[in-house]
C-alpha positions as CSV (number, residue, x, y, z in Angstrom):
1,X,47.8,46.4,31.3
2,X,47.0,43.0,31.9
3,X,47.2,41.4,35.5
4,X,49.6,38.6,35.3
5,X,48.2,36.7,38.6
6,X,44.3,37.3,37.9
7,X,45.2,35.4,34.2
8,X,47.5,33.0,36.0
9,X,44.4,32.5,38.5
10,X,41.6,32.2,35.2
11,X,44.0,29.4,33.9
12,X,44.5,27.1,36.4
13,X,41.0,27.6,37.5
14,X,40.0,26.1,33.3
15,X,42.7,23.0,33.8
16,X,41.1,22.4,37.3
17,X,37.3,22.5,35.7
18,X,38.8,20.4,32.5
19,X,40.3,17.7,35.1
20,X,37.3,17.4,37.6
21,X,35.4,17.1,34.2
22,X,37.6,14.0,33.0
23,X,37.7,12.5,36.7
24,X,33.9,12.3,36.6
25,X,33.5,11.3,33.2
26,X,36.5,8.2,33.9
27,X,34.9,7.8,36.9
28,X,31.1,7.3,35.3
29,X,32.4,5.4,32.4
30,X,33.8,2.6,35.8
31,X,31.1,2.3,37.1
32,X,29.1,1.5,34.1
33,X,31.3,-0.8,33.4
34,X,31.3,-2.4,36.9
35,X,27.5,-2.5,37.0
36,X,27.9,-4.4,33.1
37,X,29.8,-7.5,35.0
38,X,27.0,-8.1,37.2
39,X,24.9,-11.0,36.5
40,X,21.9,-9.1,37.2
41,X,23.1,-6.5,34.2
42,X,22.1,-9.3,31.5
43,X,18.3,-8.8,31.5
44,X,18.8,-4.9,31.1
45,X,20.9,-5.7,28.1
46,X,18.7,-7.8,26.7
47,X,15.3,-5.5,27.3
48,X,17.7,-2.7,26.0
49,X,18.3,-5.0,22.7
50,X,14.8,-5.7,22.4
51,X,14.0,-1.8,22.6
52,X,15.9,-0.6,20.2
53,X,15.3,-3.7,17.6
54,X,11.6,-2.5,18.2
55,X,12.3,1.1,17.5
56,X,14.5,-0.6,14.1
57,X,11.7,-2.6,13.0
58,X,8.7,0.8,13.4
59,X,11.0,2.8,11.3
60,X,11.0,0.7,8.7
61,X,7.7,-0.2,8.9
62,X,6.5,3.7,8.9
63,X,8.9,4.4,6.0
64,X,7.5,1.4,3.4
65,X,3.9,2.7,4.7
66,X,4.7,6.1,4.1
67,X,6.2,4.9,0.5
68,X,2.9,2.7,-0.5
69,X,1.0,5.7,0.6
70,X,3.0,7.7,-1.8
71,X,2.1,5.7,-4.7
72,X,-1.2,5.4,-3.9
73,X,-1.7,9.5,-3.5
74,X,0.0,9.4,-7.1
75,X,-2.5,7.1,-8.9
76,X,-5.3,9.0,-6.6
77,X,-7.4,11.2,-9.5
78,X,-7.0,8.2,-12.2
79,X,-8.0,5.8,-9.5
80,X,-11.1,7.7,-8.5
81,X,-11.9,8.1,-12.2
82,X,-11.8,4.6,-13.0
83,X,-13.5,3.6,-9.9
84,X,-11.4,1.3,-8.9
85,X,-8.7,1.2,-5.1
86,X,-5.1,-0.9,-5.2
87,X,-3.7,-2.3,-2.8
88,X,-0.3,-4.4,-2.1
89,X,-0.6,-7.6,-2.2
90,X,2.6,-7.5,0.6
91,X,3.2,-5.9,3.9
92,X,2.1,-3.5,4.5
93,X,-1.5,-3.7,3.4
94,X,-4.7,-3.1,4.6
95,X,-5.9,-6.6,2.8
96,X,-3.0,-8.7,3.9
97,X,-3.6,-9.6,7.6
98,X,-0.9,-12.1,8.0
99,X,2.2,-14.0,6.3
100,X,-0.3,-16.5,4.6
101,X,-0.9,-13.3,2.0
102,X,-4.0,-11.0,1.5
103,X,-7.9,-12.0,1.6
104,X,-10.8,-9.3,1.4
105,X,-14.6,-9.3,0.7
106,X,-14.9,-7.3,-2.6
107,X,-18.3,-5.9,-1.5
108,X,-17.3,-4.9,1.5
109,X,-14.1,-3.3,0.8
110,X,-15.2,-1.7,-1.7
111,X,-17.5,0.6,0.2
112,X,-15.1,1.0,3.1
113,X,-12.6,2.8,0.3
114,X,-15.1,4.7,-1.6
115,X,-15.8,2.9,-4.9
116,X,-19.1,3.6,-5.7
117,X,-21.7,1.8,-7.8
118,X,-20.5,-1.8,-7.5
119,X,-22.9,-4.6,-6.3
120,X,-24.1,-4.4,-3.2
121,X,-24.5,-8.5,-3.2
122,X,-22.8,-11.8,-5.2
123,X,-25.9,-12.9,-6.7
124,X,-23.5,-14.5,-9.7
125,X,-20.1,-14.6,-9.2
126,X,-17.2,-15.3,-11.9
127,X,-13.5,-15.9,-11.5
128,X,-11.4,-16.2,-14.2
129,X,-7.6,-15.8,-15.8
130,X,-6.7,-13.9,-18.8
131,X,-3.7,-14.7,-21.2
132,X,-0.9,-12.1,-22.3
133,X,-2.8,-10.1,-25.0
134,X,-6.4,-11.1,-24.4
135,X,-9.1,-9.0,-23.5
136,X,-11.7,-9.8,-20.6
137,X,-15.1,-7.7,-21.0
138,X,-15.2,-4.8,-22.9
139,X,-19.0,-5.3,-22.5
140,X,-21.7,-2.7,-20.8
141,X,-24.3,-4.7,-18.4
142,X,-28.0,-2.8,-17.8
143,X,-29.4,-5.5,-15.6
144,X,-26.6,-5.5,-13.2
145,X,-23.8,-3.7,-11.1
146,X,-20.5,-5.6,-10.8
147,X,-17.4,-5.6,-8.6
148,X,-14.2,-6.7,-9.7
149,X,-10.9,-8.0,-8.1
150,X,-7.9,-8.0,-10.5
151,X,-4.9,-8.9,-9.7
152,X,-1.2,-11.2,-10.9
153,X,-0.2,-8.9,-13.9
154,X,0.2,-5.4,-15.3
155,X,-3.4,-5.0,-16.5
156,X,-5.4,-1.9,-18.3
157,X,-8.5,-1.5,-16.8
158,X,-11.1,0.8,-18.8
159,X,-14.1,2.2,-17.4
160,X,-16.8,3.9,-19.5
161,X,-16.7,7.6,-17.8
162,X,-18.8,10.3,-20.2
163,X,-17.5,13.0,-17.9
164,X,-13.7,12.1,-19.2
165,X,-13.2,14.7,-22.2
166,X,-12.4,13.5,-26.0
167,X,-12.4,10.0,-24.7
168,X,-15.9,8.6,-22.7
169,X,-13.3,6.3,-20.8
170,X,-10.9,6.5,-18.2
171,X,-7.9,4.3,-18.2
172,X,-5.0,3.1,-15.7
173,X,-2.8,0.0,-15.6
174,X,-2.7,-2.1,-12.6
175,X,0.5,-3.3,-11.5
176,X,2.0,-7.0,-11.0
177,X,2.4,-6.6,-7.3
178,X,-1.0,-5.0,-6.9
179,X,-4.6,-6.1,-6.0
180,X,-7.7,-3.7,-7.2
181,X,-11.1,-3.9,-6.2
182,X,-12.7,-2.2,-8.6
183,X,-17.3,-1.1,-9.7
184,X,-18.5,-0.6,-12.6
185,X,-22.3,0.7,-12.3
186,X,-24.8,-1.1,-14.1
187,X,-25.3,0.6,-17.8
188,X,-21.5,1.3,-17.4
189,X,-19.1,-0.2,-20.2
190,X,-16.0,-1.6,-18.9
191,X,-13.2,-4.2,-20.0
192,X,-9.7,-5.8,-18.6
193,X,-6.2,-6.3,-21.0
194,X,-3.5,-7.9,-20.1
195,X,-0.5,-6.0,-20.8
196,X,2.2,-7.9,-19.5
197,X,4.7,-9.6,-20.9
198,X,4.9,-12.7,-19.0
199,X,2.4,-13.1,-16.1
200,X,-1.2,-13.7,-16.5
201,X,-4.2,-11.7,-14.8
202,X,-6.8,-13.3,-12.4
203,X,-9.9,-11.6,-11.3
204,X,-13.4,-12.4,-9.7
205,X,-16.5,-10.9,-11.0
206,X,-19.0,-10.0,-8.2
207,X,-22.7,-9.6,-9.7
208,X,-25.2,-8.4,-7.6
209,X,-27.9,-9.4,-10.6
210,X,-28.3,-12.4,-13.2
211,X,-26.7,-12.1,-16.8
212,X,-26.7,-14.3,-19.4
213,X,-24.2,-15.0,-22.2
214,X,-25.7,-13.2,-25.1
215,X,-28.2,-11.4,-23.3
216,X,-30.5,-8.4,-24.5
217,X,-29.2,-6.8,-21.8
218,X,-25.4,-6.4,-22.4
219,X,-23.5,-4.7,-24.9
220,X,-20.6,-6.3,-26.6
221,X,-17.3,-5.1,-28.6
222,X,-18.3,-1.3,-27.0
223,X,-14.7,0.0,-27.7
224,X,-13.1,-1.0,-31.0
225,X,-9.3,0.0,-29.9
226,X,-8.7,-2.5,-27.8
């Protein structure tokens, strides 16, 4: 049978606990508010702002990194294939340092990330544009290794690749928003379309040798399906 005083006892001891509780909690909440009127309470406020606008600003920062990392890891095995590394040409990017946009040394860069057999000097250099449609290269060099920076529109880059099955080639389309450096090895056939339907491609070709228009030394019109 239960014992009417000891559950009288157990419930006024839980209402007493619950009030104390409330009386501190009211009484916490005052004095917060108290220390909040204070002149002195504005620079806390305003290094609290600053903190958590901070913390804001790394989140979203980590989460577009993490996102460009994404697409990177996605384009990875075609990427390596064709020689090439993209970057964004916005934040964040490892080429663009600052809000005047992105700037890189092809030669450089281009060993930092891996792409292997470009020129290891800009003995000739070219920069050109290349019209919706139109083809740039498609052209093998044996006197030379070149690097390449592409960039402004959605543009297929092929690079002779003998170890790519059925084709010789490998193949991937650069975006608008993306800059590539890319190397294609001298004795190595390689060529630039541009696919899009509006916007035309730049690039810079980085030669670490001397070639001539015409030359002995280049082959011309390698692929016939472009």
């Amino acid at each position: 049978m239960a014992n009417p005083r000891r559950n009288s006892y157990s419930t006024n001891q839980s209402v007493d606990g619950s009030f104390q509780s409330q009386t501190q909690s009211s009484s916490s909440l005052s004095s917060l508010k108290h220390l909040l009127k204070k002149p002195h309470a504005l620079p806390f406020l305003l290094l609290l702002l600053l903190l958590l606008t901070w913390v804001s600003l790394r989140l979203q920062y980590s989460s577009r990194f993490r996102h460009q990392q994404l697409g990177q890891d996605a384009h990875g095995d075609d990427d390596s294939k064709a020689n090439l590394v993209r970057f964004k040409s916005g934040l964040p990017s490892a080429i663009v340092k600052d809000k005047r946009g992105w700037l890189l040394d092809p030669v450089s860069l281009a060993l930092q990330f891996g792409v292997r057999g470009g020129a290891v000097s800009c003995s000739q250099v070219h920069i050109g544009e290349i019209r919706r449609g139109d083809i740039r290269g498609n052209h093998r060099h044996y006197s030379c290794n070149e690097t390449f920076v592409i960039w402004g529109a959605e543009t297929k880059f092929r690079l002779e690749n003998n170890q790519m099955d059925g084709r010789g080639y490998a193949e991937v389309t650069i975006g608008e928003d993306e800059v590539v450096v890319a190397a294609s090895p001298s004795g190595t056939a390689h060529a630039l379309v541009n696919v899009d339907a509006l916007r035309n491609t730049y690039f810079v070709g980085c030669q670490d040798g001397m070639v001539k228009s015409n030359s002995s030394n280049t082959d011309f019109n390698v692929w016939k399906n472009l």
